[in-house]
Phi, psi and omega in degrees: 000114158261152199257172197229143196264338156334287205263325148345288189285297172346306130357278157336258166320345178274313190302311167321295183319289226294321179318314190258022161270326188263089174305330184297308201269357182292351196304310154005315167304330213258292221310312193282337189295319168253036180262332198281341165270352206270333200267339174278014165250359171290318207098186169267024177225063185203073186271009180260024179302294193294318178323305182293333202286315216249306177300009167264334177295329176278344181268327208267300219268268168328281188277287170329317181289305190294289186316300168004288202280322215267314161293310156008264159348248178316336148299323163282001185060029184248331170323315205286287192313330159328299185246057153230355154309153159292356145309125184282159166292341171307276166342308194289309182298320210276317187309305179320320195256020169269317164334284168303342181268343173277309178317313216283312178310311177277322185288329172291328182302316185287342145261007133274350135316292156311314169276007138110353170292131165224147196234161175319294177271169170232358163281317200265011139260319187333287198325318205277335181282308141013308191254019202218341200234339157293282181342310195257326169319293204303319170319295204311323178287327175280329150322307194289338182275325179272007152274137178252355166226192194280323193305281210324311183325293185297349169265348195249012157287344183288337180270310179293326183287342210258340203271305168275324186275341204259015169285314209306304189299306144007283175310332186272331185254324167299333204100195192238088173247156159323297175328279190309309200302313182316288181306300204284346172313309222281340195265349151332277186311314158302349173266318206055062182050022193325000000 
């Protein structure tokens, strides 16, 4: 299977266009931006700031966005005609999630800016965002594929916002079962220990 780097960006670009006609869902672009003014006027003394600023941003941002474009798709009945293009499902997936891999890059970048984090290393978070925005990209497609309209996506992203963001809180209220330590490893790694 090859992939055509042509009908990628076309992809790409088609998925752009459509993105930026739907004001409900580009509104998305804004949330982490102003979650990132709201927590830098908090201070230092919200020291679970970046933590809460980048998993809610990869659920809010990320995975919402990728279900989003992929129910589109399929409400509109166009997915099916998509893929009777000579587009491969490779082309079709990576064009979508090339989208989603840019927006979740520059708004995060651009909200840890704003909130003023700097982290130890600055490879091994890039790396960590990098592999945390493939991670919530593939939820969001898998959200998304089981989804059949834009409501249904957004509703089915809610088991994913509750599966990454709620263990720290979890633990306080549940105990110490496995299942949580795993999720707070995985957001360990995703935070890169901040």
């Amino acid at each position: 299977m090859s992939i055509s780097l042509k009908r990628v960006q076309a992809i790409f670009v088609k998925d752009y266009k459509e993105f930026s006609r739907n004001y409900a869902i580009s509104i998305i672009l804004i949330v982490p931006i102003l979650f990132a003014f709201l927590f830098r006027r908090a201070g230092p003394s919200l020291p679970g700031a970046i933590g809460f600023l980048l998993n809610t941003s990869f659920v809010i941002l990320t995975c919402l966005a990728q279900a989003c474009l992929i129910a589109e798709e399929k409400e509109r009945n166009t997915l099916r005609s998509l893929m009777m293009t000579p587009a491969t499902t490779m082309d079709v997936l990576i064009g979508k999630s090339t989208l989603v891999f840019v927006m979740s890059a520059v708004v995060l970048a651009i909200a840890t800016y704003i909130l003023g984090y700097e982290p130890a290393s600055i490879w091994a978070f890039v790396a960590a965002i990098i592999l945390s925005i493939i991670l919530y990209t593939a939820v969001g497609t898998i959200c998304g594929l089981f989804s059949k309209t834009l409501l249904e996506a957004s509703l089915y992203i809610i088991p994913a916002a509750m599966v990454f963001t709620a263990p720290p809180v979890a633990t306080l209220l549940f105990g110490d079962y496995p299942i949580l330590k795993v999720l707070i490893i995985h957001q360990a790694f995703n935070l890169c220990i901040c």
